[in-house]
Structures are given as structure tokens and as C-alpha cells.
C-alpha positions as YAML, in Angstrom:
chain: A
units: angstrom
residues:
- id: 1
  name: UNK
  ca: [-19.53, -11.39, 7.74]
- id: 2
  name: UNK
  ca: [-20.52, -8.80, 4.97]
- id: 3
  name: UNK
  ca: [-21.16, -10.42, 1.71]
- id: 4
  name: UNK
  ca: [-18.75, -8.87, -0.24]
- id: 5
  name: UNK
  ca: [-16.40, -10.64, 1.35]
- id: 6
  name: UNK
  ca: [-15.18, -13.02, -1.61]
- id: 7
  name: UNK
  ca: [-15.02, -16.93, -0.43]
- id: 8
  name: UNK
  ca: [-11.78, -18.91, -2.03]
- id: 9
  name: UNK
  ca: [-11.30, -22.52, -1.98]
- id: 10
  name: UNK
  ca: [-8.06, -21.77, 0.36]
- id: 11
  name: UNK
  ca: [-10.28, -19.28, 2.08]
- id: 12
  name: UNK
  ca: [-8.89, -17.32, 5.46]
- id: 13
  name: UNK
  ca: [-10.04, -15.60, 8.01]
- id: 14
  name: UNK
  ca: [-9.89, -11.33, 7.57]
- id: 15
  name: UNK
  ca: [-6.29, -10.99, 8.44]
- id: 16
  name: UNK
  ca: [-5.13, -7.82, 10.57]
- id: 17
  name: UNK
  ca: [-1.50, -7.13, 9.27]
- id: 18
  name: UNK
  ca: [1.44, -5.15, 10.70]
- id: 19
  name: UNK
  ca: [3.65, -3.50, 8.28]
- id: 20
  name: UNK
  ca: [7.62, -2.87, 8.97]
- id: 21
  name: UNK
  ca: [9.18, -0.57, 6.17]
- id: 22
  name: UNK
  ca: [12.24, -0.52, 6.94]
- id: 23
  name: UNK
  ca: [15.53, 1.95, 5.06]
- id: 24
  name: UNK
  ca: [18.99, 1.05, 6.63]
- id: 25
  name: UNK
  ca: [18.21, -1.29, 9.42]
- id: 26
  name: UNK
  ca: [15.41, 1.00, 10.95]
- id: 27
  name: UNK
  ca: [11.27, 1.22, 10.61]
- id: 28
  name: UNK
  ca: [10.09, 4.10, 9.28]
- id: 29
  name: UNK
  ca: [6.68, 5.87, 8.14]
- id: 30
  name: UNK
  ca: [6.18, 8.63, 5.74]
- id: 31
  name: UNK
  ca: [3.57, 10.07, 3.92]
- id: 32
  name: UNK
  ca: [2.82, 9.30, -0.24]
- id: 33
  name: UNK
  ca: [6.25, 7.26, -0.04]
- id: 34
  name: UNK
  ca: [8.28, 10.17, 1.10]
- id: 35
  name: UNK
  ca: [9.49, 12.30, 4.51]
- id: 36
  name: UNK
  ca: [10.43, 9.25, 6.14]
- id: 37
  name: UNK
  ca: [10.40, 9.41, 9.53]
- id: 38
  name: UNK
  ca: [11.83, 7.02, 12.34]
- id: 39
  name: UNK
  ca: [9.84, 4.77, 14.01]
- id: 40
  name: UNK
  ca: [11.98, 2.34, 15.80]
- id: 41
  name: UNK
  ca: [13.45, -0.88, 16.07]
- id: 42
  name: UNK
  ca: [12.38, -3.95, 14.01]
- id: 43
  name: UNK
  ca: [13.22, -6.60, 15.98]
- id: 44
  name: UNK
  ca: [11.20, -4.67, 19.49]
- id: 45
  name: UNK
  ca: [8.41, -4.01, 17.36]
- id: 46
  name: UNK
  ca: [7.86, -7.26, 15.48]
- id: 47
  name: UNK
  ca: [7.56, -8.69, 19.08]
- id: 48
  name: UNK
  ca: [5.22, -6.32, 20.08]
- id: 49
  name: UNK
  ca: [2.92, -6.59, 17.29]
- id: 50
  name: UNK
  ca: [2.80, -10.73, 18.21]
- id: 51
  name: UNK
  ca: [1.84, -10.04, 21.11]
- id: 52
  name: UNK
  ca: [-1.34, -7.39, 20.43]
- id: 53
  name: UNK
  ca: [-2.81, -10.06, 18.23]
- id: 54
  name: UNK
  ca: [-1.29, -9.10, 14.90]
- id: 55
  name: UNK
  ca: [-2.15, -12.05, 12.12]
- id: 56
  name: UNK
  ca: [0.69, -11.38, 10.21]
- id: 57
  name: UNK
  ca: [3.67, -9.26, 9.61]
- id: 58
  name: UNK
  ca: [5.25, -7.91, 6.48]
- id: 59
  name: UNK
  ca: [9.16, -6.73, 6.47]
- id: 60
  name: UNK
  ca: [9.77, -4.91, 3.42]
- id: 61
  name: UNK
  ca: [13.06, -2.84, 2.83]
- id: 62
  name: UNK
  ca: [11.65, 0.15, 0.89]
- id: 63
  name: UNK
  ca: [15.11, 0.92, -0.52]
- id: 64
  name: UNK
  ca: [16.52, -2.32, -1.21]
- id: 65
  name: UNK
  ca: [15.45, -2.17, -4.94]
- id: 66
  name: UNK
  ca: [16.24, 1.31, -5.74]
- id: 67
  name: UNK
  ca: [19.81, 1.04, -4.39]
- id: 68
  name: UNK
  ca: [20.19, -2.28, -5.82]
- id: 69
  name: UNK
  ca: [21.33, -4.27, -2.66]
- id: 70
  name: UNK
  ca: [19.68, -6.93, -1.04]
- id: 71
  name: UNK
  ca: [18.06, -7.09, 1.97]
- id: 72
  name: UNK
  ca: [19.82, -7.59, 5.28]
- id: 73
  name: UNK
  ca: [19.24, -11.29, 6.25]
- id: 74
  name: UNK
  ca: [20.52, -11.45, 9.25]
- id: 75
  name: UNK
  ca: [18.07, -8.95, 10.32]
- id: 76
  name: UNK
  ca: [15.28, -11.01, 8.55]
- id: 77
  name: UNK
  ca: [16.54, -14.15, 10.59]
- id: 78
  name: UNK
  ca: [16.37, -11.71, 13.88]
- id: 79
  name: UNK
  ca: [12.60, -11.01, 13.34]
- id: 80
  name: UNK
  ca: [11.85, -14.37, 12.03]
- id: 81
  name: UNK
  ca: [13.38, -16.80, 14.69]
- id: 82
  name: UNK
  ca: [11.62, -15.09, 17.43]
- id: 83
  name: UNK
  ca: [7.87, -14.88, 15.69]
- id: 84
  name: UNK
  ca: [5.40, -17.43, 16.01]
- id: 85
  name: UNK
  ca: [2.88, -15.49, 13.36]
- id: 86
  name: UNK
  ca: [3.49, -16.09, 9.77]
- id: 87
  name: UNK
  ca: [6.25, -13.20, 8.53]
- id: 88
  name: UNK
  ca: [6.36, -12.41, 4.53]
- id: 89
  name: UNK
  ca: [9.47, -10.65, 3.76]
- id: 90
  name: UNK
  ca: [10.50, -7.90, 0.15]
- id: 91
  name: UNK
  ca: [12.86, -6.08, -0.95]
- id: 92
  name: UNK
  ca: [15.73, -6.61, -3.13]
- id: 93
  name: UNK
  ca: [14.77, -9.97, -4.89]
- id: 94
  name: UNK
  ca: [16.23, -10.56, -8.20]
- id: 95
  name: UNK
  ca: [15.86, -14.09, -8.78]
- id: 96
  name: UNK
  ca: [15.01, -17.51, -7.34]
- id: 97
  name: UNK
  ca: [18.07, -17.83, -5.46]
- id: 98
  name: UNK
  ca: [17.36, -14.84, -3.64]
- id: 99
  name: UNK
  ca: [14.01, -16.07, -2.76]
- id: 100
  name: UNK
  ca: [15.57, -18.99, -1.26]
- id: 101
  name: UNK
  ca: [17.52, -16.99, 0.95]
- id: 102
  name: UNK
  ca: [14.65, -15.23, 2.52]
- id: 103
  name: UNK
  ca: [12.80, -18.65, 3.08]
- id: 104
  name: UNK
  ca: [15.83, -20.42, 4.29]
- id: 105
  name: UNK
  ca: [16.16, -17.03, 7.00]
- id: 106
  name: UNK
  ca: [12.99, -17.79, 8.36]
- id: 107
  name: UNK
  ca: [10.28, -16.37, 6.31]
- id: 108
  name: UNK
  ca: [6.82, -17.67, 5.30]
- id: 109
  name: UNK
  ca: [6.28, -15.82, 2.04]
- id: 110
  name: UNK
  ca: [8.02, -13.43, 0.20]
- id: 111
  name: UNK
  ca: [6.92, -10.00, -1.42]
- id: 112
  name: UNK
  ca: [7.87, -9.22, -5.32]
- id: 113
  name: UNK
  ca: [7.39, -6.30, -6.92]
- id: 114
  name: UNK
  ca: [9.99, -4.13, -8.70]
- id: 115
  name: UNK
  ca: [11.80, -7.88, -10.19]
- id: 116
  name: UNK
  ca: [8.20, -9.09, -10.11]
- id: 117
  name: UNK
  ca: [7.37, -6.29, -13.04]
- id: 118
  name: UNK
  ca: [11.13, -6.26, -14.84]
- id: 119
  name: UNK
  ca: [11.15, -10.22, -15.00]
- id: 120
  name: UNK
  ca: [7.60, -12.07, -14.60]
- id: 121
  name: UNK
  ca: [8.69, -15.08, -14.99]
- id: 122
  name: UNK
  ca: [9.65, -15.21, -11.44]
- id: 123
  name: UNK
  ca: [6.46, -15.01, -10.37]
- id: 124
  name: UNK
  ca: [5.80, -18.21, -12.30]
- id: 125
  name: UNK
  ca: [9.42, -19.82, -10.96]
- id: 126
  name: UNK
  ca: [8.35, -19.17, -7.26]
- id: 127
  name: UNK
  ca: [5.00, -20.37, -7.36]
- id: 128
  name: UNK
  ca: [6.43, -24.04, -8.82]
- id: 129
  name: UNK
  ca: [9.20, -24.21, -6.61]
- id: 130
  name: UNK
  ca: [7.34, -23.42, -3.20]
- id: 131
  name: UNK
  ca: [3.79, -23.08, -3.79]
- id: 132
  name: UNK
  ca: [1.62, -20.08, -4.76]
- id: 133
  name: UNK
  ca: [0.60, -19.85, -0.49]
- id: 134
  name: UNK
  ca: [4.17, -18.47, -0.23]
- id: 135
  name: UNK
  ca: [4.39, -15.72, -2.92]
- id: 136
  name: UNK
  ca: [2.49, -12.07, -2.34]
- id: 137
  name: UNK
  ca: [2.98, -9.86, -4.69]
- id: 138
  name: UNK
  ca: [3.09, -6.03, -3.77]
- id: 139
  name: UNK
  ca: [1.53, -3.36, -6.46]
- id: 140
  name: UNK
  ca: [2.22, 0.16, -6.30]
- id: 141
  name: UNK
  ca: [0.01, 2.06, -7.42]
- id: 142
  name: UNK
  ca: [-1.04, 6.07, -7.60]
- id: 143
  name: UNK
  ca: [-4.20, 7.72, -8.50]
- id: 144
  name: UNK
  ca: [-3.33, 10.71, -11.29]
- id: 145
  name: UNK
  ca: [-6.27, 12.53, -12.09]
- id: 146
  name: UNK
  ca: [-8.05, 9.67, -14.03]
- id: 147
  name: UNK
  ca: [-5.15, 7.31, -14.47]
- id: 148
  name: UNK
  ca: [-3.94, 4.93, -12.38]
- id: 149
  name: UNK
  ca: [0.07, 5.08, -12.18]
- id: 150
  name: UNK
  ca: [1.61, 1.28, -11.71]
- id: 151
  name: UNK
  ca: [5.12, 2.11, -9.32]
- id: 152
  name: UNK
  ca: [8.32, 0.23, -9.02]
- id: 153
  name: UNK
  ca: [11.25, 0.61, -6.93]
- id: 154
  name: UNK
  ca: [9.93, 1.98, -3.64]
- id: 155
  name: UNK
  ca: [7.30, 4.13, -5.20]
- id: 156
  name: UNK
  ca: [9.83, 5.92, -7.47]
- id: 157
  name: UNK
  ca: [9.78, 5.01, -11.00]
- id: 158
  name: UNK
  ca: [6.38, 5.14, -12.71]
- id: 159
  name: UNK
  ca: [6.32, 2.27, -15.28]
- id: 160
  name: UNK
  ca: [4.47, 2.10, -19.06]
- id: 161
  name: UNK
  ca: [1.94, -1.21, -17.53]
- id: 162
  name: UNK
  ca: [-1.97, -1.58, -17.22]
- id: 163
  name: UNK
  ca: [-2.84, -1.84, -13.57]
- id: 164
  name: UNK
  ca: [-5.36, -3.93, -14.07]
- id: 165
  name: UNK
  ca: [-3.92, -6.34, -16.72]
- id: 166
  name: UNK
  ca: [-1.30, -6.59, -14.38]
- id: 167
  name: UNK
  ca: [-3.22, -8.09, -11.24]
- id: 168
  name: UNK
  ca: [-4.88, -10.97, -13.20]
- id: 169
  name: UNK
  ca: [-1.28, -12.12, -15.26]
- id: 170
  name: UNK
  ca: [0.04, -11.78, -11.33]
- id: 171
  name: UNK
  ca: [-3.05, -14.04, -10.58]
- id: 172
  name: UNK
  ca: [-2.94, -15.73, -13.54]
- id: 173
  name: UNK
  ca: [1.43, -16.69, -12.76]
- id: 174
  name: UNK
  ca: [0.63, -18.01, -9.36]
- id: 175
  name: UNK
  ca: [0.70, -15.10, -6.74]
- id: 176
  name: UNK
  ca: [-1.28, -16.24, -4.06]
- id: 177
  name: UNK
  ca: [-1.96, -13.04, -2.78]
- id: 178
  name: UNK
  ca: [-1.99, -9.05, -4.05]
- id: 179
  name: UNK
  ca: [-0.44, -6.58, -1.65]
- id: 180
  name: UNK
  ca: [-2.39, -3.66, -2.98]
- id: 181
  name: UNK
  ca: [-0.94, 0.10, -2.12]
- id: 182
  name: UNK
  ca: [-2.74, 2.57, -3.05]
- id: 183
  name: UNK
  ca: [0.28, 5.32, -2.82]
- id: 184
  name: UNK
  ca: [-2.31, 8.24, -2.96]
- id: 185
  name: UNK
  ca: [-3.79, 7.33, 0.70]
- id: 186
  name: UNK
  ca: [0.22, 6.23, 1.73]
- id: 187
  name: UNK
  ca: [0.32, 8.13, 5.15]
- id: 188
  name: UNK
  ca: [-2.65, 10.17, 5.18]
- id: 189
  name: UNK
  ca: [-5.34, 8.96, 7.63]
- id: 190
  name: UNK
  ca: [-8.17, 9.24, 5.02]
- id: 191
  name: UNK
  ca: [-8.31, 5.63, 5.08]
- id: 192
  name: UNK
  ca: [-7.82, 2.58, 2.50]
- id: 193
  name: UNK
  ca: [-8.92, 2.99, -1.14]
- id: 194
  name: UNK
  ca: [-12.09, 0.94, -0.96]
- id: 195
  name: UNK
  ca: [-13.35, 1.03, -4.43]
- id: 196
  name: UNK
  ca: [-10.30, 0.29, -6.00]
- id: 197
  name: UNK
  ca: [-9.73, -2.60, -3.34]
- id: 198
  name: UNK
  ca: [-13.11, -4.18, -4.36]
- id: 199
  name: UNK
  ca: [-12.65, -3.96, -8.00]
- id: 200
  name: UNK
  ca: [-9.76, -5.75, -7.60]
- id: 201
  name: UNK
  ca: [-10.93, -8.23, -5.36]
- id: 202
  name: UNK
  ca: [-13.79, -8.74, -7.60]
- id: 203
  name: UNK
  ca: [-11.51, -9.63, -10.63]
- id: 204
  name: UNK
  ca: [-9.13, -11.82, -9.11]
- id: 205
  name: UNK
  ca: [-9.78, -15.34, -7.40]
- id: 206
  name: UNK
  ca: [-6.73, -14.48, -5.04]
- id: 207
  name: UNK
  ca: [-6.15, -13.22, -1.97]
- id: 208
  name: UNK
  ca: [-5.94, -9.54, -1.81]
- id: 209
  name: UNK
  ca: [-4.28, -7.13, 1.22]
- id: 210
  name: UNK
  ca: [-5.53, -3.40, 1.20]
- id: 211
  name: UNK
  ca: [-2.99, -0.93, 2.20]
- id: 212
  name: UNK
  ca: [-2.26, 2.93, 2.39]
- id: 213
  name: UNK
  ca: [-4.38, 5.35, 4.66]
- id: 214
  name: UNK
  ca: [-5.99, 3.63, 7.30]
- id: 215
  name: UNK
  ca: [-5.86, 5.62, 10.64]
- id: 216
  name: UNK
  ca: [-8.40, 4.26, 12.47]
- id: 217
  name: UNK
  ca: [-10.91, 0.87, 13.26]
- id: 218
  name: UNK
  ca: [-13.74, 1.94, 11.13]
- id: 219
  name: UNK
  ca: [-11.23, 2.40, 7.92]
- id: 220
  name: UNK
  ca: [-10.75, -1.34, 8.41]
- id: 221
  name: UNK
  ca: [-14.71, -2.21, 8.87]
- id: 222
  name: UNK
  ca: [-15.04, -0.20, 5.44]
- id: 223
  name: UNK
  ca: [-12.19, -1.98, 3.88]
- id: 224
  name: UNK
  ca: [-13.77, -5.62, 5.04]
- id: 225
  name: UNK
  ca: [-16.97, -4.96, 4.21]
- id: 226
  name: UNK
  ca: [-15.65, -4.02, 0.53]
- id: 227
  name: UNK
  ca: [-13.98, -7.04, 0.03]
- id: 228
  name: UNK
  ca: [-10.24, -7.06, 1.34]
- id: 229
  name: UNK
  ca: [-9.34, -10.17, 2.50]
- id: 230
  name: UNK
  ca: [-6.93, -8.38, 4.95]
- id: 231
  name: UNK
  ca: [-6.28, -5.19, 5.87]
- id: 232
  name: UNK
  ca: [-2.19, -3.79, 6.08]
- id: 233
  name: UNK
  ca: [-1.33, -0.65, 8.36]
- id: 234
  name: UNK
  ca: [1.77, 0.72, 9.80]
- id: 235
  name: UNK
  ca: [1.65, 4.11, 11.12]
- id: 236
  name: UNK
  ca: [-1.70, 4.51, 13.36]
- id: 237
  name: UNK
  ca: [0.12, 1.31, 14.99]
- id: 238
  name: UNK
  ca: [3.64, 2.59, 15.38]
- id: 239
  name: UNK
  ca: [2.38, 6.14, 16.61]
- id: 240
  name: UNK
  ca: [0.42, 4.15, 19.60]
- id: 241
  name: UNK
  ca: [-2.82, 5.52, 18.68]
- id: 242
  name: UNK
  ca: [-4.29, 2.27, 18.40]
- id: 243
  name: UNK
  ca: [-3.17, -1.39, 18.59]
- id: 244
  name: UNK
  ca: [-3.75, -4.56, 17.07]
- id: 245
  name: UNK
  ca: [-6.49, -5.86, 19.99]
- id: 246
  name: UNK
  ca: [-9.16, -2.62, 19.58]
- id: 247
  name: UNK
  ca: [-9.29, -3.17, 16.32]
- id: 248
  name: UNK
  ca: [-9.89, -6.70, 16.19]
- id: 249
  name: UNK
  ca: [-12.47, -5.69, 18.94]
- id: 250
  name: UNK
  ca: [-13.81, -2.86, 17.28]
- id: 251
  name: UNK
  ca: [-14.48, -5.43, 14.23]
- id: 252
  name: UNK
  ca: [-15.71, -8.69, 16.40]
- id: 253
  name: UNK
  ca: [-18.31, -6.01, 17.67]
- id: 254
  name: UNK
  ca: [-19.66, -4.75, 13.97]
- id: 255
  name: UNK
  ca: [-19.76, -8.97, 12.92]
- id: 256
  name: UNK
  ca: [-16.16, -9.53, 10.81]
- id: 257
  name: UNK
  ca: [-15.21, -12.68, 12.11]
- id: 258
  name: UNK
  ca: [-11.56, -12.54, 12.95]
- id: 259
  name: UNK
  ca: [-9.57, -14.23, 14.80]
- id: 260
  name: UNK
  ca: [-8.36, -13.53, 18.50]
- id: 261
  name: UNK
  ca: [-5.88, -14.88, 20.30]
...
């Protein structure tokens, strides 16, 4: 395993994870956060990414937030009852109770970001009710010219926060993990934002999840060998270009040590 690969006392194994955005009940895939596009069924597609050897999966309802309306549990407890792979499930979380809800409907973790930004504290209430293992939270963020944009509901709304203050007080609350989109790769098949993955890696003792832009195995090796602890992807799975079991291949052959099934 590459050397940049950062160890943790709760150290895992590079995770390969599947991502399900999903707006009104159905996945979808766009590019930069917008032209959404339909991709299928959530349910038929969680199952299918189980069974190519997917680590994990992450549900997140990309709208929930923005339209202020929770997340549809009953399609949460769909996915989840049928999964054996741990599931982490956003969108639409507000407060504890709401937290509770998604664990309760199955899930292993949950995802905060919009309510995690607005109200911090939550961060901090989650971690001492169920244990820092179970809280990810996502960060939005967008390369402008030299800046780097921190983004809240879905991608929208551009907040007045440093990104990187912000990753160590969500390290510093009790996030267990970062779920790091770079919105400026979101779609486009130039693969994941490596040197901003690394510098974060480097500056947090958590677990951090690169995401936006990979298209193919190599953007994973790249992302690995920079010092993601796992590596997120959506669309170059959904289209059927490639699925979970080449690129765990692909990345057995160039000496990540992942796990197979």
C-alpha cells in the first residue's frame, strides 16, 4: 500500500463506495450538481452494487434540504433491510430526532451537511449519542479561480465559511469521517481532486471519502495513492462502463490492498 496512505487507530481497509443521489424517489447523475439525469431505481441498484463487491453505499436525497422535507424513510428502510454492506444515509436532517429515524430505518451512519453547517452542535450531539463511527459528514465544495467555495443545500447556496477551518472543527466535533466533493470534478470524468483530497487527509486524523470526477480505475489508484481512505463514484457505475469488481481488480493488481469478496 502507497505510503501516503494515512494509518488511524480505527484504521480500514481502502473502501470502494457506491453513491445513490437520489431527487423524488429516483437515482440520478448530473454534471457540477446540475442536468440531472435518470438513472434508475434505488432499491435494483443498491442490490446490484452488493453484489459487484461494493464496500459501502451512500443514499443521499440531493433535494431534501433545499425543499425542506425529509427524506423518504420508507424508501431508506427498502434499501436498508435488504443490504448486508454497511449503508450511510443524508438528506434532510435537522436535528437528533431525525437522526434517529434514519438509524432506527436501517442505516449504519448518517451524512450531515447543510444542518451540519447551520447548527454544529449536532455534529457534537450525534457523535455522544451513537458514536463518532456512525456520523460522516459531507462537504461541498467548488474550486473558484483561487478560492475554494464551501456549498450547502445540494450544491446551491454558497456559504461565508473557511473550508479548511471547517474540516478540523468537523474533526475536532466528532465526525468520524469527511465525505469530500469536490463540485468542480462533479460529473466530469477528469477524475477526483487529488491534491485537495491529500491536504485534507493530511490535516485531519479522520477518515476521509474522495468524491466528484472519477470515470475510470486509474482515477481511483491516483486517489489511493494520495491519501483517500475511500474512494465515492456514481456515474461511471450507473452508466455500466465499469463495475465495482474491475476496479477492485484493477487496484489488487497495482498493490492497494482492498478487500474482495
Amino acid at each position: 500500500m502507497n505510503s501516503n496512505i494515512k494509518p488511524t487507530i480505527n484504521s480500514l481497509m481502502p473502501r470502494i463506495i457506491v453513491c445513490l443521489d437520489v431527487d423524488k424517489g429516483r437515482v440520478v447523475k448530473g454534471t457540477n450538481f446540475k442536468q440531472l439525469r435518470d438513472m434508475g431505481d434505488p432499491v435494483e441498484l443498491a442490490l446490484n452494487y452488493e453484489k459487484q463487491g461494493a464496500d459501502e453505499l451512500v443514499f443521499l436525497d440531493i433535494s431534501a434540504s433545499n425543499e425542506r422535507r425529509p427524506t423518504a424513510l420508507k424508501l431508506v428502510t427498502d434499501i436498508a433491510k435488504n443490504l448486508s454492506i454497511p449503508f450511510t444515509v443524508g438528506g434532510g436532517l435537522k436535528k437528533l430526532d431525525d437522526v434517529k429515524a434514519f438509524l432506527d430505518a436501517g442505516a449504519d451512519k448518517v451524512a450531515l451537511n447543510t444542518t451540519a453547517v447551520l447548527q454544529p452542535d449536532i455534529i457534537d450531539q450525534t457523535a455522544i449519542a451513537y458514536g463518532s463511527q456512525c456520523v460522516v459528514v459531507a462537504i461541498d465544495v467548488n474550486q473558484q479561480e483561487k478560492q475554494l467555495g464551501l456549498y450547502i443545500n445540494g450544491g446551491r447556496k454558497l456559504v461565508d465559511k473557511d473550508f479548511f477551518s471547517w474540516t478540523k472543527e468537523v474533526a475536532d466535533r466528532g465526525a468520524g469521517e469527511i465525505l469530500l466533493t469536490a463540485m468542480h470534478k462533479d460529473g466530469t470524468g477528469s477524475g477526483f481532486d487529488t491534491r485537495l483530497t491529500q491536504k485534507v487527509s493530511q490535516s485531519v486524523p479522520i477518515q476521509v471519502i474522495a468524491s466528484g470526477g472519477a470515470k475510470n480505475e486509474q482515477h481511483f489508484l491516483e486517489a489511493f495513492q494520495q491519501g483517500a481512505d475511500a474512494c465515492l463514484a456514481a456515474g461511471m457505475f450507473h452508466s455500466g462502463e465499469y463495475n465495482v469488481g474491475q476496479v477492485k481488480q484493477f487496484l489488487i493488481n497495482n498493490a492497494i490492498n482492498i478487500r474482495t469478496y
